[in-house]
Residue, then its C-alpha position, 0 to 999 in steps of 0.5 A: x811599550x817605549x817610544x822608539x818600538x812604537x816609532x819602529x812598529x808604526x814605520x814597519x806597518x806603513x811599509x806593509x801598507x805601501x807593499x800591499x798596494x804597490x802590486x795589482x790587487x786585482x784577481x789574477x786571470x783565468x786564462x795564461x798570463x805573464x806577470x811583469x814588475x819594473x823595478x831599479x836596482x842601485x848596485x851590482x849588491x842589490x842585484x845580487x841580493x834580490x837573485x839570491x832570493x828570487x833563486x829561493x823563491x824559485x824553488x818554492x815555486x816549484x815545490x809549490x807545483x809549478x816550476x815552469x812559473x819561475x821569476x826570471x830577470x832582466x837588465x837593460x842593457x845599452x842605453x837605458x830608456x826610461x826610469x826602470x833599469x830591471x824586468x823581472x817577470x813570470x808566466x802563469x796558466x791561470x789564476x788557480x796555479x797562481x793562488x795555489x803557488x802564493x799561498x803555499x806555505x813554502x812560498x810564504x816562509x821564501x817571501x818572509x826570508x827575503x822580504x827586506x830584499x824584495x821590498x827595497x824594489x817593491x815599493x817603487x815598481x810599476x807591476x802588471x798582469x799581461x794576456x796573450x792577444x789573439x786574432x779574432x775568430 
């Protein structure tokens, strides 16, 4: 192997790396949630981009089996506060859905077709997991 793939392979496992660990590694919630990634976008471009591809991972979502699950984004409009110029969220009934959904393999082959687009934002996102809070019983 020459130089410059072995430079390009260690680089593309690193920012695998980084990728795996920027996203809660936790088990997803039994119960309803909302997944929530805050994540900056530079240009009308890089948006445009990441909805083309969160509108082909919709799809697979609901292909998946649940098309009330479908990404939505958001921009900050008016004064922005804070370094995160996007939302972009999902609600979930629970872990078994969730795990279903991510490890279909229509959504897979969405990820991997847009997986330069998606890690551009990724591995500089804060990512969280919210439940619904209730008043006691």
């Amino acid at each position: 192997m020459t130089a410059p793939f072995l430079l390009r392979l260690t680089f593309c496992a690193a920012i695998g790396l980084v990728s795996a660990v920027a996203q809660n590694q936790d088990p997803p919630p039994n119960q309803p949630f909302q997944t929530v990634h805050l994540i900056n976008l530079r240009s009308a471009d890089a948006q445009k981009a990441f909805l083309a591809a969160l509108t082909d991972i919709n799809a697979a979502i609901a292909k998946a089996g649940c098309a009330k699950c479908a990404y939505h984004l958001w921009k900050v409009i008016g004064t922005q506060a804070g370094d995160y110029n996007y939302r972009w969220t999902s609600n979930w009934p629970g872990s078994e859905v969730y795990l279903k959904v991510h490890n279909s393999p229509v959504y897979q082959a969405a990820i991997n077709k847009h997986q330069q687009d998606l890690d551009a934002v990724m591995n500089a996102q804060i990512y969280n997991r919210y439940v619904a809070v209730t008043p006691d019983k």
